[in-house]
N, C-alpha and C positions, 0 to 999 in steps of 0.2 A: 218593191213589194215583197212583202217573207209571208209564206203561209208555214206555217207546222201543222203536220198531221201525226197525231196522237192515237196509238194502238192503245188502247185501253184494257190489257188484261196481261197478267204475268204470267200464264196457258196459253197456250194451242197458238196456230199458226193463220186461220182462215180471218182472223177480222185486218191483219198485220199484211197479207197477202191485197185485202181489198183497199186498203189504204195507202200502200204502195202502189196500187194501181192506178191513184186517182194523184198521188205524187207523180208518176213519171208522166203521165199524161200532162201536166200543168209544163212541165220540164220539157217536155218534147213541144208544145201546143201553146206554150206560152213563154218565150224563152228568156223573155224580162225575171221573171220571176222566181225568185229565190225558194227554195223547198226545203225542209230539214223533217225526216223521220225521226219521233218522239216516241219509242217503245218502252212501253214498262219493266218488259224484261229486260233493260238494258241498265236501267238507272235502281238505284238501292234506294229508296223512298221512306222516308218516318214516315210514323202515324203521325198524320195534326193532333197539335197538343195546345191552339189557340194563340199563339205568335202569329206575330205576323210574317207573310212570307216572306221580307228582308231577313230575317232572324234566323233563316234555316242555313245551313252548312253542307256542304260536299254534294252530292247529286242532287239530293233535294233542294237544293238552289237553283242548280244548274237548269234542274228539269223546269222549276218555278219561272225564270227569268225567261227562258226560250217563250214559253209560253206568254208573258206578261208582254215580252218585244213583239211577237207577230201581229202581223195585220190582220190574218185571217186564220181561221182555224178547222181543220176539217178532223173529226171525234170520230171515231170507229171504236163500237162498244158489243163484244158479244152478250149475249145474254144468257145471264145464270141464274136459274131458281127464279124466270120469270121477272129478273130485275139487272139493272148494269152492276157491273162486277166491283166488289166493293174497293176494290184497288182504284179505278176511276173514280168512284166518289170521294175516296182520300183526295186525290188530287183536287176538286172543287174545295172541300175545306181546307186544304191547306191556303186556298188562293183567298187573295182577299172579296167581297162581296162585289167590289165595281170592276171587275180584272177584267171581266169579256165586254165594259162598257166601249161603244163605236166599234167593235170587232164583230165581223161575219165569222159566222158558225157555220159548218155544214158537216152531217151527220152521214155516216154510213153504219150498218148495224147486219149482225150474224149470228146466225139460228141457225139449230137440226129440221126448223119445223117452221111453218108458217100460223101457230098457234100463238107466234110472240111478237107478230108483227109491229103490232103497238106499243112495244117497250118503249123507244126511244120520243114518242108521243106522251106517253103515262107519266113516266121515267125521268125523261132524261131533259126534256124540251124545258118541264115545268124550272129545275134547276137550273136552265141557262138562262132562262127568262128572266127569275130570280137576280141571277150576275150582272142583269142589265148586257145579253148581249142581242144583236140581229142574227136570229135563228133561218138560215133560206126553209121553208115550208117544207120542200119534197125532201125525202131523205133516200138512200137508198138502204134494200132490206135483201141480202142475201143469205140465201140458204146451200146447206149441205149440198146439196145437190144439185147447184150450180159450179160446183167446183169438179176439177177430174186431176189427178192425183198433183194436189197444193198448186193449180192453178184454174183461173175462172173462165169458163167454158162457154156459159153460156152468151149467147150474143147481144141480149136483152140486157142483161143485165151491168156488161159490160157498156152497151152505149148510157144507160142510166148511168153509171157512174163518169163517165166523160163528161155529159152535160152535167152533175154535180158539182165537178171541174170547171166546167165553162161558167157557173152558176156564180161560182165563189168567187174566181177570177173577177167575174163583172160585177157584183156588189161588192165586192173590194175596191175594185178601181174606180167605181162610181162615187163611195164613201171618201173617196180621197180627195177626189175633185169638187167634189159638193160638200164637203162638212157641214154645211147649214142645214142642209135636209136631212131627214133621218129617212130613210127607205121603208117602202111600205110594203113589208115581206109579210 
């Protein structure tokens, strides 16, 4: 099983931190399973210009195909101006429209504030739906001040993200063993 978890912003450090934390946890806590950190700041990304994503070259392939090959996918998306950072939605159009079809989705998201809770509800859910994938329901939502200097403090927050893990883990392993059924997330 390969999960990739996707930092979704070419800024800051807090959504990369919580997404690392729900990789090493899988890594520690599930030891079959394969992990690979997908950070934007790592990869040099075109804009989508409507090819398809066979057709892209150098990073932007690399980044495309990692993505196309996992099983499961966990999205860490901070929130900017009230919306996912448009560097992450590049990524959904560069992909093709079925890319996250039979692939578990699980979200974790990062705010100053609890004003933005529902971004990745408003946001983000409705485009992965879109992709045809299995989105698991709960996401997790950390804020600033759950963190203490670039790491995550709080203890709530931190078990929510474990079972995130655990979340992903078992609808992935489920969807593998059952292909017939589709999960009623």
């Amino acid at each position: 099983m390969k999960i990739v978890g996707i930092s979704g912003s070419t800024v800051g450090s807090k959504t990369r931190i919580a997404v690392e934390h729900v990789l090493k946890y899988i890594e520690k806590e599930h030891t079959e399973t394969e992990v690979e950190l997908l950070d934007l700041k790592d990869y040099d990304i075109v804009f989508s210009d409507g090819r398809s994503y066979s057709d892209y070259t150098g990073d932007t392939k690399i980044f495309l195909e990692k993505i196309m090959e996992a099983d499961g996918i966990l999205i860490g998306t901070p929130v900017f101006q009230a919306s996912i950072p448009g560097t992450l939605k590049n990524v959904f159009d560069l992909l093709p429209v079925d890319a996250f079809k039979n692939k578990m989705i699980a979200i974790t998201a990062t705010a100053g504030t609890t004003k933005h809770y529902l971004v990745p509800e408003q946001h983000l859910k409705p485009i992965l739906h879109y992709m045809h994938a299995w989105v698991i329901p709960k996401y997790v939502f950390v804020e600033e001040k759950d963190y203490t200097n670039h790491v995550i403090t709080n203890q709530n927050v931190i078990d929510r993200l474990n079972k995130l893990a655990d979340d992903l883990i078992h609808y992935v392993d489920f969807s593998q063993k059952h292909p017939e059924i589709t999960p009623s997330l």
